[in-house]
N, C-alpha and C positions, 0 to 999 in steps of 0.2 A: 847144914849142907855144905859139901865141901866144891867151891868154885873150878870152873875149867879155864882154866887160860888158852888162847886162841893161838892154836899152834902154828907155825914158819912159814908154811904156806897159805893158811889162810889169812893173812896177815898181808901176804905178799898181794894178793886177789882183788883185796879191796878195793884198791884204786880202779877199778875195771867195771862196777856195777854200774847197768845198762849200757853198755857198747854195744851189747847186740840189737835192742832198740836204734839207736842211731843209725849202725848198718845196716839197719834192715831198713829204715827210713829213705837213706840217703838213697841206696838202690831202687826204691820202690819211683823216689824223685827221678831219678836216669831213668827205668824206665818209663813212667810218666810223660819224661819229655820225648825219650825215641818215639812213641806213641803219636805223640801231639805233633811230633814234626810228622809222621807217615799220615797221619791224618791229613794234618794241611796240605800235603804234598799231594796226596791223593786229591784232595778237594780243588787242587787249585789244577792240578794234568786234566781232571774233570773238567773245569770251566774253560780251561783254556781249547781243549779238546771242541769243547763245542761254540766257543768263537768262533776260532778256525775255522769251525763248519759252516757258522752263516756266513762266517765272510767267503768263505769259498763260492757260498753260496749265492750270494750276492752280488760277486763277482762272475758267476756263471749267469745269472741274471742281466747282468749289463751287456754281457757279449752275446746271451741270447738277445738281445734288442737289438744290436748292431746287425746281426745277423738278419734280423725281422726286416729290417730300414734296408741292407741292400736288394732281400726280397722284391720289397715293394718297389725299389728304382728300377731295377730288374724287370717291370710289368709283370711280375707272378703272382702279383696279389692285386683283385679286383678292387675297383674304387667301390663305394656305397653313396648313391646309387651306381650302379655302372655306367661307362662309356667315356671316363677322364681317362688319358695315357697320365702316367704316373712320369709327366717330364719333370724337370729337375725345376721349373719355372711352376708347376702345379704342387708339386707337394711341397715347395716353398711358398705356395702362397696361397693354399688351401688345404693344407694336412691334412684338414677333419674329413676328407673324404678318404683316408684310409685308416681302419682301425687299430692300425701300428703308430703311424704318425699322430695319429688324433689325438694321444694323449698330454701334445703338448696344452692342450687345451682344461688340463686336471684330468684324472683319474691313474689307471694303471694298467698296464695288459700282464696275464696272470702267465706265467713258465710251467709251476709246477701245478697240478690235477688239484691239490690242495688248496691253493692259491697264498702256501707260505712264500715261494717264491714270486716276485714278479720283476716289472722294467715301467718304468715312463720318458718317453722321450722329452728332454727339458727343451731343447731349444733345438730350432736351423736355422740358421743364415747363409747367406753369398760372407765367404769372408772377403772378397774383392770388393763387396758392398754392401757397407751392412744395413743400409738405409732401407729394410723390407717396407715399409708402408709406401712410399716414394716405389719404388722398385716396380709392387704389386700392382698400387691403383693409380701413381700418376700418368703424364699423359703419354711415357713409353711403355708405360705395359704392356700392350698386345705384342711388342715387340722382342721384350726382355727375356735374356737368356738367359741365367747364370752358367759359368765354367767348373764353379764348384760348390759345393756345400759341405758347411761343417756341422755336424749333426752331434748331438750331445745326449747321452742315457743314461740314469739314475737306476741302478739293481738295488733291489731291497729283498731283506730276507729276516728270518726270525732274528730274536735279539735283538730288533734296530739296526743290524747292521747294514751299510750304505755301502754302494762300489760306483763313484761316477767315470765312466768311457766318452771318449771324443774321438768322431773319426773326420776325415776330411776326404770326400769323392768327387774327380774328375771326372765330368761328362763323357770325358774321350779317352779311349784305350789307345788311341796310337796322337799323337801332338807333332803335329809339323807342319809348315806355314806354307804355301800352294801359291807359288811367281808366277806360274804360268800356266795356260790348259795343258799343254805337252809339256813333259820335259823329260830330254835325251841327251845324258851323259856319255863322255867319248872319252877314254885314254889316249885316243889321238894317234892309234897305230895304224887306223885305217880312217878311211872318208864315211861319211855315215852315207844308207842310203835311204833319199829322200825322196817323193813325189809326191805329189798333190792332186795330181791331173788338173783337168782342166777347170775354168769358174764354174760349166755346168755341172761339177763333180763333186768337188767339195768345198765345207767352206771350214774357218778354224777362226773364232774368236772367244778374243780375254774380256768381254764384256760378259757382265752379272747376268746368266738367262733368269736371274732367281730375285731380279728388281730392284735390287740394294744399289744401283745408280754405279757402282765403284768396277771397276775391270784392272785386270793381270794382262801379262804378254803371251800372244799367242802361244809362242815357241820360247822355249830355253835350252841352249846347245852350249855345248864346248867354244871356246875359243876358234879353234882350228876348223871347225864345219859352219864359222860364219857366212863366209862368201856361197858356201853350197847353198844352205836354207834360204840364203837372202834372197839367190838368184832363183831359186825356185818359187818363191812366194810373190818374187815382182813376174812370172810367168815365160822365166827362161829356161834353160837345160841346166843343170847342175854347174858347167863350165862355165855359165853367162852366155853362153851363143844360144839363137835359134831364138829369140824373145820374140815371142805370137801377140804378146797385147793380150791374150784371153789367160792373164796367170788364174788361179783360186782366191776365193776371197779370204780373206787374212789381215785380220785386224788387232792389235796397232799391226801396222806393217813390216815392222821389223823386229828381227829375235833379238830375246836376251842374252849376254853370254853370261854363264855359269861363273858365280865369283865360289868362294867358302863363307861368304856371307848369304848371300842367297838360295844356295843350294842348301834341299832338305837331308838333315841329320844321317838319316837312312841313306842316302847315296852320296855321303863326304867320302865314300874310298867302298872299294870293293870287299876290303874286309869290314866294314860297317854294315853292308847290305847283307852279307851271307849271314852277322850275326842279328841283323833286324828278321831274316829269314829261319834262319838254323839255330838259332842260339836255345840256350834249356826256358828260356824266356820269349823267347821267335815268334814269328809268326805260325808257323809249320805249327808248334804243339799248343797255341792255341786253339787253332783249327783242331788241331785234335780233341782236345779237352771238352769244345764243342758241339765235337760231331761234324763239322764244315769241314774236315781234309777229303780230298777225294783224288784218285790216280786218273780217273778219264772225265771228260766234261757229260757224257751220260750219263755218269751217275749223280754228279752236280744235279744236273735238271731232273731227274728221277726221283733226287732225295726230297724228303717233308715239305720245306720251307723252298725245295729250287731255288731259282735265283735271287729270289726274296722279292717280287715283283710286288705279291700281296702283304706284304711287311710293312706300315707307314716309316721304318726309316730303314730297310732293308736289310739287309744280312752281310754275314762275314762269311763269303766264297774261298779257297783256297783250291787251287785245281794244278797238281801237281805233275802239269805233261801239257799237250797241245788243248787250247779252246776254242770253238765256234760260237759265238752270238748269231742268232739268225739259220734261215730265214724265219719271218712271223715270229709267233710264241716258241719258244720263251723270252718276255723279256724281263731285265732286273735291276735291283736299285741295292746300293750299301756299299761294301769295297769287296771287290774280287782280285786275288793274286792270283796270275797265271807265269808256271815256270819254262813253259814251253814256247810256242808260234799259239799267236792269238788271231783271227778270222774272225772279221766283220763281214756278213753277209747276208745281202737283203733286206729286208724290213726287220728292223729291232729298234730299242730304246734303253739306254741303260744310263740311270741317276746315279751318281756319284763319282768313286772311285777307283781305276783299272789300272792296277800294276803288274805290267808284263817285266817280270827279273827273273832272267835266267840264259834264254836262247835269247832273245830280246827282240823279235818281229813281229810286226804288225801289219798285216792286210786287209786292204777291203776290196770283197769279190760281188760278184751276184747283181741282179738288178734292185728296184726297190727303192726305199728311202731310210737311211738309219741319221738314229740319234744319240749321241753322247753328250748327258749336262753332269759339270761336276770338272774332273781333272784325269790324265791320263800320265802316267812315270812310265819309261822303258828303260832298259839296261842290261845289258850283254857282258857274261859274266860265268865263267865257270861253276860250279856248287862247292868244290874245294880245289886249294890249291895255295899260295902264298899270300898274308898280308899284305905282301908288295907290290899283288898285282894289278892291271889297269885293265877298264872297263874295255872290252870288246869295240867295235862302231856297230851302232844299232842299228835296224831297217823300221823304216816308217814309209810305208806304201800305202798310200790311199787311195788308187788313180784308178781304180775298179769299176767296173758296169755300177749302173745305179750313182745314187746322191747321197750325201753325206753332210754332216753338220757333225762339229763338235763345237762345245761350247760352255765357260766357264761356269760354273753354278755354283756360289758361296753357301747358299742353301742343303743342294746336294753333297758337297764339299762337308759340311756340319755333321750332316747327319751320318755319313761314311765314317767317319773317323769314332762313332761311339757304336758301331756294329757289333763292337766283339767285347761287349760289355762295359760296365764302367768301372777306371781302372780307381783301386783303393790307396790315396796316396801319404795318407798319416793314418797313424791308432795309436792310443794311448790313456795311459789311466793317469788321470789329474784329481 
């Protein structure tokens, strides 16, 4: 047979068997790995996707607690058994009789229908004192307030995952320190006017009617309407002439004058008061937020809760125009802001605290016997107008038919100042 010799090109070729193996290999490895990495990619958007989700969730659970806990301070959540008010002294030192707080004691309160979601409240303390056992059962307890509480809740949700929240809440939605039963700031453009009538009329003392042994100064005035209130309270005419000897009773006997240290916050300047009043934080749109704003004092006494007489620490009144107290029923207890002329008349009774800012008068008419425990502010003052501007001079007439007491109550004073909720003063996730 005669042989074939391997011609030019196949010759050329040789070097090249299986290359297409290898390419097709090495491609198959690229894709292999695009593969593997969409895979993991996908795998890991999956899990991270639903971390995210407990934690979200978990976190929706912690603030659903926080929520539960200002409930209960709030008194909207019944104690078990009934009849504890949920004071900040109670559910500090008996949680287990709400089934929000109880859980500091082990278990958990359930968020979601499931009960994937839940919350347990870890702890509350007085941060002012953390000494709860001492606090609760030593020998001040009956007495022990606390001003605040820091409350702490642990969210759980599927996955294990944990979200712990801390809040801290003041007893009192409005904070400011009470020198005096009255107090009547003056820009000093005018004389204020003052009367008392006679001892059978009225009387004005800075002594505790609330037992705590401890008393404020009757009066707190300006500088400038010293000599008036003085000579009025020793039972002379506003000039010092005509002194009967029958002045009112008024103890200690003589007024404080107004420093910047003494004087409350809310009445360090005219534009302080309008924004304690007017501001997107005010008074005014609390009252609203409420339900307590009202233009006439008839629909005050008309509304739900009226004056808050049957309230044990009474209500946050805003009466945005003239008020009457009296005569008989209604009467009431908490803080009421009136922005008009305020009318004591006849028999009434009212705990707490009454601040007339605005028109800034005060009378008392009628026959009768009225009572005021707690503390009373006036201030005459436009609703707008310049930061620059000075308090009006107030009227304070009490020299009315009938009798009169006013009288300091540190007691009444407390529970006034947490009327319009309790204010939320930290939050945060630790």
């Amino acid at each position: 047979m005669r042989s074939q010799k391997p011609n030019a090109f196949s010759e050329r070729r040789a070097g090249e068997r299986g290359a297409a193996l290898i390419t097709a290999v090495l491609l198959s490895m690229l894709l292999l790995a695009a593969g593997g990495v969409l895979i993991l990619t996908s795998t890991m958007t999956g899990i991270t996707a639903r971390d995210s989700t407990a934690e979200m969730q978990a976190y929706y659970a912690a603030e659903g607690g926080i929520a539960r806990v200002l409930e209960v301070l709030r008194g909207n959540v019944e104690s078990s058994p009934t009849g504890t008010r949920a004071s900040f002294r109670n559910v500090l030192c008996t949680p287990s009789l709400w089934t929000t707080t109880a859980t500091t004691a082990g278990g958990y309160v359930n968020v979601a229908s499931d009960a994937t979601s839940k919350f347990q409240v870890s702890s509350i303390l007085d941060p002012d004192n953390t000494d709860t056992n001492t606090n609760c059962n030593g020998p001040n307890a009956a007495t022990y307030k606390p001003q605040r509480l820091r409350i702490r809740v642990v969210g759980l949700s599927p996955k294990d995952s944990q979200k712990n929240m801390e809040i801290v809440v003041s007893r009192y939605t409005l904070e400011y320190d009470v020198k005096a039963t009255v107090t009547l700031p003056n820009g000093c453009g005018n004389a204020i006017n003052f009367n008392l009538g006679g001892s059978n009329v009225t009387s004005t003392s800075g002594l505790d009617a609330s037992g705590g042994g401890g008393s404020v100064s009757a009066f707190a005035i300006d500088n400038c309407d010293y000599n008036t209130t003085n000579n009025v309270m020793d039972g002379c005419l506003a000039d010092g002439s005509n002194c009967s000897g029958s002045g009112p009773n008024v103890f200690p006997g003589d007024p404080m004058v107004l420093t910047e240290t003494n004087t409350p916050s809310f009445l360090a300047s005219v534009a302080s008061t309008r924004q304690f009043l007017y501001g997107s934080e005010g008074m005014k749109q609390a009252a609203i937020n409420q339900g307590r704003y009202f233009t006439t004092d008839a629909a005050a006494i008309a509304s739900t809760a009226s004056l808050g007489a049957s309230n044990p620490d009474g209500v946050f009144t805003f009466v945005d125009g003239d008020m009457t107290i009296g005569p008989g029923s209604p009467t009431g207890q908490g803080t009421l802001i009136v922005t008009g002329k305020l009318t004591l008349n006849g028999n009434f009774q009212w705990n707490g605290v009454i601040m007339v800012l605005g028109t800034g008068e005060v009378y008392r008419s009628g026959g009768g016997h009225g009572d005021i425990y707690g503390a009373v502010f006036v201030a005459k003052f436009n609703k707008t107008g310049l930061d620059s501007d000075q308090f009006g001079a107030p009227i304070f007439d009490t020299s009315g038919g009938g009798t009169s007491n006013i009288q300091y109550s540190a007691d009444a004073v407390d529970k006034a100042k947490s009327t319009g909720g309790h204010a939320v003063k930290a939050l945060r996730e630790y």
